[in-house]
N, C-alpha and C positions, 0 to 999 in steps of 0.2 A: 215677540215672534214665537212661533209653538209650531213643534213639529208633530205633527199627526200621521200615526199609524194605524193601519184596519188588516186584521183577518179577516176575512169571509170566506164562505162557500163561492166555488170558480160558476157556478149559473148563478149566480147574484150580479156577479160585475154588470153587465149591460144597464140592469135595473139602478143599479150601485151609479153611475158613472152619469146615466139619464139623471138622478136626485141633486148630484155634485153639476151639472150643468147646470139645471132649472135652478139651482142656488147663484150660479155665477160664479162657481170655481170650476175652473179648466184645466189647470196647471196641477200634474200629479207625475208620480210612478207607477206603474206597478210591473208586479212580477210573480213569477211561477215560482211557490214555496212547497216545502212537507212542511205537515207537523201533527200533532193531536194536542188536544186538550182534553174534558173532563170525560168525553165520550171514550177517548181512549185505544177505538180504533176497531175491530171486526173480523171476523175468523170469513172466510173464504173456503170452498173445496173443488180443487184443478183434478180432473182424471184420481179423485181417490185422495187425496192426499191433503189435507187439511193446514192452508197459508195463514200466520196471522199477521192479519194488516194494519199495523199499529202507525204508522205515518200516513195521512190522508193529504189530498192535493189540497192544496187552498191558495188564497188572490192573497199576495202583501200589495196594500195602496198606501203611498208615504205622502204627504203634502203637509208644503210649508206653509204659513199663512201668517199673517199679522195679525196680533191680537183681536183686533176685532171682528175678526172671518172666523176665532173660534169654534162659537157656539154654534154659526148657521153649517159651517162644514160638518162637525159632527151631528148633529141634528139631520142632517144630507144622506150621511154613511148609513144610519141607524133607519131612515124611512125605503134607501134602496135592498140593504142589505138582509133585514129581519123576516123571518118565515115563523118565528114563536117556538122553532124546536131547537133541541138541544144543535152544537155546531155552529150557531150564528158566525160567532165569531169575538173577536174584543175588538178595542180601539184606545191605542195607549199616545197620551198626550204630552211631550216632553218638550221640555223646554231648549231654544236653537238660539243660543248667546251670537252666532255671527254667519250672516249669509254674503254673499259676494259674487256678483255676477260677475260673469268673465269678461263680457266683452264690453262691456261698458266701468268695468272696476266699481260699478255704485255696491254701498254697502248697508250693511242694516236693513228695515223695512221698504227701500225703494229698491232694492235687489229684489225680495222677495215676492211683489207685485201686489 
């Protein structure tokens, strides 16, 4: 089982979310994040006064999967997500030693779907 996480750009998600459907994954999070990365962020000017905007908005999308939904989930993330410019985003692949659905107590891979 591997837990799957994606940054992206927040006008991604819809594209993002269509890719992960048309793959057959349904079952996700997501949520409203800050952060930067290599871009690093962007000066702004309000009435004069020069903001720098070093935290930008971005999608976290977390999804469990069993091994072999891998490759096609991120291969999903990567065809909705990707514009070619800097910002895309990552996608960090960690390993999920135990999942547990609640209400059925199943464990392992058949929790996970």
């Amino acid at each position: 089982m591997k837990l799957i996480i994606a940054m992206i750009k927040p006008h991604q998600l819809p594209s993002t979310k269509k890719a992960l459907f048309d793959a057959g994954i349904k079952k996700m999070t997501v949520s409203n994040v800050l952060g930067c990365g290599q871009q690093g962020g962007f000066s702004e000017t309000y009435r004069g006064v020069v903001h720098e905007i070093n935290l930008l908005k971005k999608i976290r999308i977390e999804i469990a999967v069993n091994d072999d939904f891998e490759e096609k989930t991120i291969k999903a993330i990567i065809a909705g997500a990707k514009t070619g410019r800097i910002g895309d985003g990552k996608i960090f692949v960690l390993d999920l030693p135990k999942c547990i659905r609640i209400r059925t107590e199943e464990a392992g891979s058949e929790a996970v779907g």
